[in-house]
VOGU-3710 file (C-alpha; in Angstrom, 3 decimals, decimal comma):
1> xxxxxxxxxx> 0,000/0,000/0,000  3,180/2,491/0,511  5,538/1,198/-1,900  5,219/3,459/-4,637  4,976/6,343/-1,793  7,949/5,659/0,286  9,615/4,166/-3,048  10,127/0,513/-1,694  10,162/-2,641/-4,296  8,844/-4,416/-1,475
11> xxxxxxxxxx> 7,491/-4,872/1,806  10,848/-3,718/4,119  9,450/-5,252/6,923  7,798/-8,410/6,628  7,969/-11,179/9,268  8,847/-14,014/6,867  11,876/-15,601/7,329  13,463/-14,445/3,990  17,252/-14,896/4,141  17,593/-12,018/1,899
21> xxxxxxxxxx> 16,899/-9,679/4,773  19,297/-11,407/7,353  20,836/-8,838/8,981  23,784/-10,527/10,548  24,526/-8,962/14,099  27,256/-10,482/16,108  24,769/-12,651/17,581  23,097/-14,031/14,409  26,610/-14,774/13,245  27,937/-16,498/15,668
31> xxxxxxxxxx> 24,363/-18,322/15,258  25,283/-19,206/11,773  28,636/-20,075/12,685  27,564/-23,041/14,748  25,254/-23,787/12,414  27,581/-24,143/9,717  29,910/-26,095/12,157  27,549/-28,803/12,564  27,866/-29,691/8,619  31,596/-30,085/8,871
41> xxxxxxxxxx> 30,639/-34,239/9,984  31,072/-34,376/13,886  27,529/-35,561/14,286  25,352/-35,094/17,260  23,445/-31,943/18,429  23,217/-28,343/18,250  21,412/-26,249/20,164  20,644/-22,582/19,235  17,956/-20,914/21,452  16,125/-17,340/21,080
51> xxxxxxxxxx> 13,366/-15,047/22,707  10,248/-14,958/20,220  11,046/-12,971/17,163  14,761/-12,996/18,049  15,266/-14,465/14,249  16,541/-18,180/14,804  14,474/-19,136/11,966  15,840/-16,521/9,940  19,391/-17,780/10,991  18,452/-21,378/10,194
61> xxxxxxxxxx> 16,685/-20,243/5,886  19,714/-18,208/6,045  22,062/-21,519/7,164  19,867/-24,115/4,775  20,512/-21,980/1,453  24,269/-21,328/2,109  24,917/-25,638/3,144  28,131/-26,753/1,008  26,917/-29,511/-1,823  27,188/-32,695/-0,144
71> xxxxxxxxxx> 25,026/-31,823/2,847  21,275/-33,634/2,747  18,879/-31,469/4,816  15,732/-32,138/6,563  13,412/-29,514/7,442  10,852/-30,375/10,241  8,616/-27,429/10,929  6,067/-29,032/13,443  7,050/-30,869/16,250  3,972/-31,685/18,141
81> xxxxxxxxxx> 4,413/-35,329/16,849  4,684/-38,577/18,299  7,764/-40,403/18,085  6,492/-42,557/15,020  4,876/-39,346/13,106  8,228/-37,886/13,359  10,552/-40,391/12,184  7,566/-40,995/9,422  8,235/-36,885/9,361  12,048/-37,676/8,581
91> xxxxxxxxxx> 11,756/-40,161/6,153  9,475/-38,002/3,939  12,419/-35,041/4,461  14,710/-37,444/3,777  12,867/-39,087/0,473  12,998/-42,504/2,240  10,280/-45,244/0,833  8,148/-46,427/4,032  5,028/-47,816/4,776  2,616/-45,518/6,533
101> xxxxxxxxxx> 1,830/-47,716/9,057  5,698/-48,648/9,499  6,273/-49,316/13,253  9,017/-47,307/14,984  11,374/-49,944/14,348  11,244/-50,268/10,740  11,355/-46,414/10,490  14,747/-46,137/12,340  16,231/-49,060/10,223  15,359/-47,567/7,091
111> xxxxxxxxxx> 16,715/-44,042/8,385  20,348/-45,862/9,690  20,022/-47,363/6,472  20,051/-44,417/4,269  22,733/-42,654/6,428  25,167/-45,613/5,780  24,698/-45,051/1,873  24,974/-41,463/2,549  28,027/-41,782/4,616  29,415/-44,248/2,039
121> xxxxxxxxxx> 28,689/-41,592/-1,177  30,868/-39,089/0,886  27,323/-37,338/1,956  26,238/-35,750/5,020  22,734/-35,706/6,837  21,526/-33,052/8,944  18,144/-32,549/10,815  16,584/-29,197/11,333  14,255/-29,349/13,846  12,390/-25,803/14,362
131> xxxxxxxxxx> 10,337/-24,738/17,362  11,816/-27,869/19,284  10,582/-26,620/22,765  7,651/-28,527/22,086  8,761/-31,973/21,617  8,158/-34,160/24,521  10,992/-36,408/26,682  10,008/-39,227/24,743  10,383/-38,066/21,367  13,670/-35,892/22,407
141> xxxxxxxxxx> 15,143/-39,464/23,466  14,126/-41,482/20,415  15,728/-38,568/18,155  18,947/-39,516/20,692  19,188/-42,988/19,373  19,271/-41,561/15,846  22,620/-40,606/16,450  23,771/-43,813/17,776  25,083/-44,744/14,296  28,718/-43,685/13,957
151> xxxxxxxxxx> 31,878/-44,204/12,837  35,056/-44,205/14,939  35,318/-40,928/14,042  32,251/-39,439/13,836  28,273/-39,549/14,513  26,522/-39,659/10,971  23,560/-37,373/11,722  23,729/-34,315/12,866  20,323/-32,780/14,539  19,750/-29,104/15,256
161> xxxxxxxxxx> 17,356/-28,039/17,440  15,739/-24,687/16,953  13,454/-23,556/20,186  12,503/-21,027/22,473  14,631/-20,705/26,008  12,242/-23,553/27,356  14,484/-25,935/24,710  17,366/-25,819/27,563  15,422/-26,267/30,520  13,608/-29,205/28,878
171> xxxxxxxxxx> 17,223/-30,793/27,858  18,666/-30,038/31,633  16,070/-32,773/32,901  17,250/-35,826/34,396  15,962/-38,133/31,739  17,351/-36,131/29,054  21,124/-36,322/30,380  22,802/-38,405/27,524  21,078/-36,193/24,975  22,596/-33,136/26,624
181> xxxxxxxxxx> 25,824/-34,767/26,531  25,853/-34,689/23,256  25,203/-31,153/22,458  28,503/-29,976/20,593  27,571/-26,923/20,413  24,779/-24,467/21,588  24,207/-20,695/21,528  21,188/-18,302/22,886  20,408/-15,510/20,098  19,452/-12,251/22,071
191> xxxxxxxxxx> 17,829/-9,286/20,461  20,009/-6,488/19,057  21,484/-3,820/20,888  20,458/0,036/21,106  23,486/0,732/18,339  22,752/-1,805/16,065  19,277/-0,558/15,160  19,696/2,240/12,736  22,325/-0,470/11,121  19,331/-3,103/10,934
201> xxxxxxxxxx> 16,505/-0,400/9,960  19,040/0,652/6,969  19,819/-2,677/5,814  16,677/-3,881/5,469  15,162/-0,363/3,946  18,342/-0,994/1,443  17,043/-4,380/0,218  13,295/-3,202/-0,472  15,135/-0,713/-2,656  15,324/2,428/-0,767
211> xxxxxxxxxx> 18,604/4,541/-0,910  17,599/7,082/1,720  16,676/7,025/5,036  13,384/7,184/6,467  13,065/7,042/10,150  13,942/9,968/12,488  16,733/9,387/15,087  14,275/10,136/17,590  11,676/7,474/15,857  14,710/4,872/15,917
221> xxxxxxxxxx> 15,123/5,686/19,917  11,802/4,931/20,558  11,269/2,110/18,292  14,295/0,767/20,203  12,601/1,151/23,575  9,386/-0,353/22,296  10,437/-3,395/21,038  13,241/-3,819/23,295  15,692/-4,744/20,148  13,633/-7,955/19,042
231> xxxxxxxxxx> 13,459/-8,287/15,780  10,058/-9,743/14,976  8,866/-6,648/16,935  10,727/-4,110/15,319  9,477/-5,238/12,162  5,559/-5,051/13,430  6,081/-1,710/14,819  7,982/-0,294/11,692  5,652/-1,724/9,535  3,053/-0,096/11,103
241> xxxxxxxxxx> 4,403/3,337/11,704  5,723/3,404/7,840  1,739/2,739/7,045  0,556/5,535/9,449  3,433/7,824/8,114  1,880/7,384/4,318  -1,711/7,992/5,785  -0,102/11,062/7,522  1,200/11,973/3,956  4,851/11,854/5,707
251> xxxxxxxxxx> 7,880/10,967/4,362  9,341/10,290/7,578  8,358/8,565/10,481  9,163/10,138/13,878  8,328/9,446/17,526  4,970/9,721/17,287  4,087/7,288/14,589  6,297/4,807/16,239  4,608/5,992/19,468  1,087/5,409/18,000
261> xxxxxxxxxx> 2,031/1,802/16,110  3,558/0,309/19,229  0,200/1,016/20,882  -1,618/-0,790/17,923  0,841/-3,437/18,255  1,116/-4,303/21,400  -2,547/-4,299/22,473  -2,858/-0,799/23,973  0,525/-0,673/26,453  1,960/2,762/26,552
271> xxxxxxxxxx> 5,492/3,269/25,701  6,575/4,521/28,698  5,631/1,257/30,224  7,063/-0,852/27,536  10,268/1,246/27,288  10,239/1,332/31,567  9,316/-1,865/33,019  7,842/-4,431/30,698  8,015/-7,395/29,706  9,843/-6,605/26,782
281> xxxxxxxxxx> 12,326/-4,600/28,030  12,855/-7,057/30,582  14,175/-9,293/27,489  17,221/-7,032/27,658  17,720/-7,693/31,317  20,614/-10,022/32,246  20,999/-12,229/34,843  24,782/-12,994/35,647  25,970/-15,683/37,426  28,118/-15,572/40,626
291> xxxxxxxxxx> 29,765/-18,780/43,150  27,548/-17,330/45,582  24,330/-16,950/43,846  22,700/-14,730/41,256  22,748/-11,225/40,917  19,882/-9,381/38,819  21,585/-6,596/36,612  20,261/-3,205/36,222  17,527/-2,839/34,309  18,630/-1,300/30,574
301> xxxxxxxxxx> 17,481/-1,987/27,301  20,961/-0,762/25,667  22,736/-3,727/28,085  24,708/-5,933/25,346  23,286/-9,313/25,136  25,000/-12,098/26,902  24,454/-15,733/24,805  24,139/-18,125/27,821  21,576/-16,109/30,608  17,650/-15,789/30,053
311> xxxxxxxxxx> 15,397/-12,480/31,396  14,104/-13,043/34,847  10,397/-13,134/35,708  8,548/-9,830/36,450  6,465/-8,976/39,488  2,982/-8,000/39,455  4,167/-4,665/39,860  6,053/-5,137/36,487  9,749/-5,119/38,630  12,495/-7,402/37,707
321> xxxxxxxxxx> 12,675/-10,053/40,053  15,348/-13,060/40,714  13,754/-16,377/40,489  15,606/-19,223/41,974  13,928/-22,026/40,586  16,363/-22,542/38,205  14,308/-21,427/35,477  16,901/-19,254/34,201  19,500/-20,730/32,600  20,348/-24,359/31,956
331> xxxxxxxxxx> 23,830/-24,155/31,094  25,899/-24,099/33,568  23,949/-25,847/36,555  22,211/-23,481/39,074  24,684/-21,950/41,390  22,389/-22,760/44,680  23,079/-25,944/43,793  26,946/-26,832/43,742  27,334/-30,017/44,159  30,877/-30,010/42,085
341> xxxxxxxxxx> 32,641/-27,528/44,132  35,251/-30,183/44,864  35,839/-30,993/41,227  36,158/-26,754/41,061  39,281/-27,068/43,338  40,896/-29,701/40,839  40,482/-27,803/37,706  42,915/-25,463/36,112  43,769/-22,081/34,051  44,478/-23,106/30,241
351> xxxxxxxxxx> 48,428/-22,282/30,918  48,842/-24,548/34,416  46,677/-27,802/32,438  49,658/-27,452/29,373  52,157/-27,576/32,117  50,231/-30,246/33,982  49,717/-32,262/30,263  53,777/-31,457/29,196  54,591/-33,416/32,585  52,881/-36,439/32,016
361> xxxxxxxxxx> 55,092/-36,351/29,262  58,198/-35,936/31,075  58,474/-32,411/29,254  58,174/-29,033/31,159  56,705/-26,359/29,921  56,892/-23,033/31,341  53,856/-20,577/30,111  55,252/-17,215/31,812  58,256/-17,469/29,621  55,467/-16,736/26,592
371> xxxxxxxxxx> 55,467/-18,723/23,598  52,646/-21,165/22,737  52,060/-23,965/24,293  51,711/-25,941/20,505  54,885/-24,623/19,403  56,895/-25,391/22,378  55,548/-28,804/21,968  56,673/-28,656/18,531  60,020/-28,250/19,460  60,055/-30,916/21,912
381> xxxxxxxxxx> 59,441/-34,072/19,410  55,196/-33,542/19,990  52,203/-31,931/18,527  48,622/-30,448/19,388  45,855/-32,397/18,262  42,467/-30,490/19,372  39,512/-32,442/18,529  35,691/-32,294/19,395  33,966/-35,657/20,509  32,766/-37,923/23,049
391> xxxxxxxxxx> 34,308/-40,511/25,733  34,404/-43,100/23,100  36,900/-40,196/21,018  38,998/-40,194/23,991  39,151/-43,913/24,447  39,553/-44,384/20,443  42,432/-41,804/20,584  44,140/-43,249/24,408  46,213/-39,925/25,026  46,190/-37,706/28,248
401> xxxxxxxxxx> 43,858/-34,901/27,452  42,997/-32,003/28,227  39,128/-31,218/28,539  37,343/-27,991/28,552  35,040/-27,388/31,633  31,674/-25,472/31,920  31,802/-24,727/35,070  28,903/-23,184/37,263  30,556/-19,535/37,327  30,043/-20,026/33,369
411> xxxxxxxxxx> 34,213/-19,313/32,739  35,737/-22,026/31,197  38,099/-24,458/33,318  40,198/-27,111/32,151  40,946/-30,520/33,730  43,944/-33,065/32,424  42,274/-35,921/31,870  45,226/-38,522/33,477  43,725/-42,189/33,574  40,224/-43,021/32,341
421> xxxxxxxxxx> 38,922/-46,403/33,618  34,978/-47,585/33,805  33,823/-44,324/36,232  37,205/-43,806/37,755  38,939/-40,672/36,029  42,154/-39,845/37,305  43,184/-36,042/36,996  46,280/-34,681/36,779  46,655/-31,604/39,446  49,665/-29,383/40,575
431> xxxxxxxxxx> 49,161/-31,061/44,148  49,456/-33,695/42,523  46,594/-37,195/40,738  43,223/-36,342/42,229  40,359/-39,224/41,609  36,797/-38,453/40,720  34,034/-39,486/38,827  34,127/-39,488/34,787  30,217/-38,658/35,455  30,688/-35,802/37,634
441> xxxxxxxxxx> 32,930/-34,541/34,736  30,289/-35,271/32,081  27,839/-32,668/33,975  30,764/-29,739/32,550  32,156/-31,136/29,137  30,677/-30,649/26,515  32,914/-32,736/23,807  36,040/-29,754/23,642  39,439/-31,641/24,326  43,229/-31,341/23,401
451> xxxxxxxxxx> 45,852/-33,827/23,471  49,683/-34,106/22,750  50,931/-37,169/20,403  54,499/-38,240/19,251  54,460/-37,638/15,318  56,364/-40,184/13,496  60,741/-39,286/12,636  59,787/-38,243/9,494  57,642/-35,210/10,367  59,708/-32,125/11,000
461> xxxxxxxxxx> 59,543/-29,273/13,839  56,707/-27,648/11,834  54,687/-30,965/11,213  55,710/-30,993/7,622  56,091/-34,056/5,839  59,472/-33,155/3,937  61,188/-36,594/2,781  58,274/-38,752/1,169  60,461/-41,774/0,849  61,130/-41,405/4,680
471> xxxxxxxxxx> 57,600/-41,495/4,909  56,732/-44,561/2,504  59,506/-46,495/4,623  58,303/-45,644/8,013  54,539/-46,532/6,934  55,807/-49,516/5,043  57,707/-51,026/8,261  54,634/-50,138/10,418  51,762/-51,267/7,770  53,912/-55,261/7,684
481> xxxxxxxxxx> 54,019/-54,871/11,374  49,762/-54,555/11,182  49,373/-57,065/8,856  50,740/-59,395/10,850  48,690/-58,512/13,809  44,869/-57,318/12,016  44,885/-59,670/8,605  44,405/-62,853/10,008  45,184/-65,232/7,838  48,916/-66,165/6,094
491> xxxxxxxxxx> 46,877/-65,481/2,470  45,213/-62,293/4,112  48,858/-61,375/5,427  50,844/-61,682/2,020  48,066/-59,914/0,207  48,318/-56,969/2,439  51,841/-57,029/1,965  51,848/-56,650/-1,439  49,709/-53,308/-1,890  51,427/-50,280/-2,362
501> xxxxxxxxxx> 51,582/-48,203/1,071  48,512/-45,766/-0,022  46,182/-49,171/-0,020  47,873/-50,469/2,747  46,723/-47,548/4,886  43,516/-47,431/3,329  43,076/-51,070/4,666  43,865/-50,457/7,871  41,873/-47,876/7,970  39,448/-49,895/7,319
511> xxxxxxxxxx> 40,032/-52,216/9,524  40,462/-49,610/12,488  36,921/-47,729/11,812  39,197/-44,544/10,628  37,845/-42,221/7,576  39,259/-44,514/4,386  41,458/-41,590/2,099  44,568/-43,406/2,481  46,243/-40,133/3,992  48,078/-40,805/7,299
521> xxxxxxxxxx> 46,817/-38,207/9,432  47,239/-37,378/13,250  44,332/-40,057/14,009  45,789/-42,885/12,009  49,329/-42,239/12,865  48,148/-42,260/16,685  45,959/-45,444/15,988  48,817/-47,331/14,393  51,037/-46,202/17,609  48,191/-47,688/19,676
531> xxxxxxxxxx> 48,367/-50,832/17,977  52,222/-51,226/17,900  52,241/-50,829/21,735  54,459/-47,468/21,008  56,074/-46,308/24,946  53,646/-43,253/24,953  51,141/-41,894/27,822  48,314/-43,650/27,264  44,473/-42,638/28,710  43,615/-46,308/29,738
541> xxx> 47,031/-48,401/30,409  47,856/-45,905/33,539  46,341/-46,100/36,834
//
């Protein structure tokens, strides 16, 4: 109805998820980021949570036209299914024949099915699962043994899970532990801040097809306060005010067309209240969390946005109040409740856990002299390996690692990971091995880890691989040794033998549940180590 007026192509502000007007804050691209992790083949889940109208679908259009070529997508859009209707949900994403009646069984055969041919085209598969605060326990749980099928290296589905802040609190319950575990990677998407607005406002104006600009800086400040820097709402309200502005026969929309839209928008509330004390302002509030409780934050709607925390409840009186219910946020655990205060004393700075790791190595390492810790270790005959995974990653590799802790005060801690047998993890400490649960360390990791490894003689100081027929000799030696050991039989053994050393590493391999590309990368060179017996730290032989 204002197009031609204002000179737009298009509706600026519509409330469909078109990627086209993604504006990428910080926040929506660190959305995207993880996002666009998740296709790189690790497997599991991501989590990305939002306020309404915060623009996590937007993020995810944005994410599904911008996946690289061999990524498979499914799209499910309504999760108020039962376990059944949404693997029948996946199967028609996924373009897998089934029977409508198919019983849950059948269903998840012919889904592991299709991910093995996937997996063995060089494909990917990755779940979408949008407004996922609504799937039950159940369902949440049955999606968890979807992403039983792996590799040694990796999980072959990935799931994301797309959901209001209600998504976390659902995954923190009890029954819902494992899946949480296996979250690789989450994010919260706040709304913008005060200073991004005229940024968003001008983007999106730009894309309809309008060079100029059209709202007043005194129409952006209140805009701001009435929609509290969600998204969804700033598009309502601007929507509004640009049609009230062309009825007005403006060409600019001020404070009081935003004034009068937000009323028609929101029902009637003033914008005094809604820029004071409600509940949308209180979307900007911040709860942070301290070892000895929480602390509510001043009330501001120009506070920057921090990923992790959730807005508290309000009062009847429309106050900001601190609700310690644990309602807040999921990640890390409520501090009222800190049961792992003993593990807290046995975790380290990310400079003391090198030194701690460079020990068990009989190396020292001394971080105050600078340097990096990689390239000291480097220099020493070793090398970094940082990896992403689960306990079966850490037993596959068998190295001392280093994990990365959530930890309730929400900085990151990190624990060397010394000996790792059935529950009993041993940790390496500066006063010295400390003993607790590989459970109790569970409730903080969330898959980050590091580890040192002995590269073979011929990889140089920089990890370079300078004298190929070094390299063909070493593998050669090691790949008879193998054969010997993993072929079996004498016919199975001379065969073996006989390949050239690019098929000889592709069979083992193979044979030890490693990616087959016949390239003998940190994970195969520390598998065939692990098979030889080399004298290296190991994770499970200590202790």
């Amino acid at each position: 109805m204002y197009y031609d007026f204002f000179g737009f192509r298009e509706a600026p502000f519509s409330i469909a998820p078109d990627p086209r007007y993604l504006y990428l804050s910080g926040r929506h691209k660190e959305a995207l980021a993880h996002l666009m992790y998740g296709v790189q083949g690790q497997g599991g889940f991501i989590v990305i949570t939002g306020e309404v109208g915060t623009g996590k679908t937007t993020v995810c259009r944005c994410f599904i036209e911008n996946a690289p070529e061999h990524v498979d997508i499914a799209l499910v859009l309504n999760p108020r299914l039962s376990a059944r209707e949404l693997l029948s949900s996946i199967c028609d994403e996924l373009g897998i024949d089934h029977s409508p009646d198919a019983s849950i069984k059948l269903l998840v055969d012919a889904i592991n099915q299709d991910l093995l041919k996937a997996h063995a085209e060089g494909r990917h598969k990755v779940l979408v699962i949008d407004e996922a605060q609504n799937l039950s326990a159940d369902v949440l749980e049955q999606l968890r043994l979807l992403t039983n099928l792996e590799t040694a290296e990796k999980k072959l589905l990935q799931i994301v899970l797309l959901g209001q802040p209600e998504l976390q609190r659902l995954l923190a319950l009890p029954e819902l532990r494992q899946l949480n575990q296996r979250v690789t990677a989450r994010y919260h998407l706040d709304a913008l801040e005060r200073a991004e607005l005229p940024e968003y406002l001008h983007y999106r104006l730009s894309v309809a097809g309008l060079r100029g600009e059209v709202f007043t800086r005194g129409g952006i400040r209140q805009l701001y306060r009435a929609s509290g820097g969600i998204p969804r709402l700033i598009n309502l309200i601007a929507d509004r005010a640009l049609l009230g502005a062309y009825a007005e026969g403006e060409r600019r929309v001020g404070k009081a067309q935003i004034r009068q839209a937000a009323r028609e928008v929101l029902g009637g509330a003033g914008p005094g209240r809604i820029g004071g004390h409600g509940l949308l302002v209180a979307a900007s509030v911040v709860l942070a969390v301290l070892a000895t409780g929480w602390l509510a934050m001043e009330q501001s709607p120009g506070l920057p946005g921090v990923a992790s925390l959730v807005p508290p409840a309000l009062s009847p009186a429309g106050e900001a109040t601190v609700e310690p219910t644990g309602e807040s946020t999921p990640e890390p655990p409520a501090p009222q409740a800190l049961p792992d205060l003993e593990l807290a004393r046995h975790t380290l700075d990310r400079a003391a856990a090198f030194q701690q790791l460079f020990q068990v190595w009989g190396r020292e390492f001394d971080a105050a002299a600078g340097g990096l810790a990689c390239d000291h270790a480097r220099e020493v005959g070793l090398s970094c390996l940082e990896q992403r995974g689960s306990r079966r990653s850490l037993e596959f590799l068998d190295r001392p690692v280093i994990l990365t802790l959530e930890m309730p005060r929400g900085e990151p801690r990190y624990a060397v990971l010394r000996s790792l047998k059935g529950e009993r993890a041993v940790l390496a400490t500066q006063s010295g091995p400390r003993e607790v649960s590989f459970e109790q360390l569970e409730r903080h990791w969330f898959g980050n880890f590091l580890l040192l490894w002995r590269p073979p003689e011929y990889v140089d100081s920089d990890n370079l691989y300078t004298d190929s027929t070094e390299q063909e000799l070493w593998l050669g030696a090691r790949m008879m040794q193998l054969a010997e050991k993993l072929a079996g039989t004498d016919t199975e053994i001379a065969r073996i033998k006989a390949l050239p050393v690019d098929q000889q590493v592709q069979w083992y391999q193979q044979q030890s549940g490693l990616t087959v590309d016949g390239i003998p990368g940190a994970r195969t060179l520390i598998r065939i180590n692990n098979d030889l017996a080399a004298d290296v730290p190991t994770l499970q032989g200590e202790g």
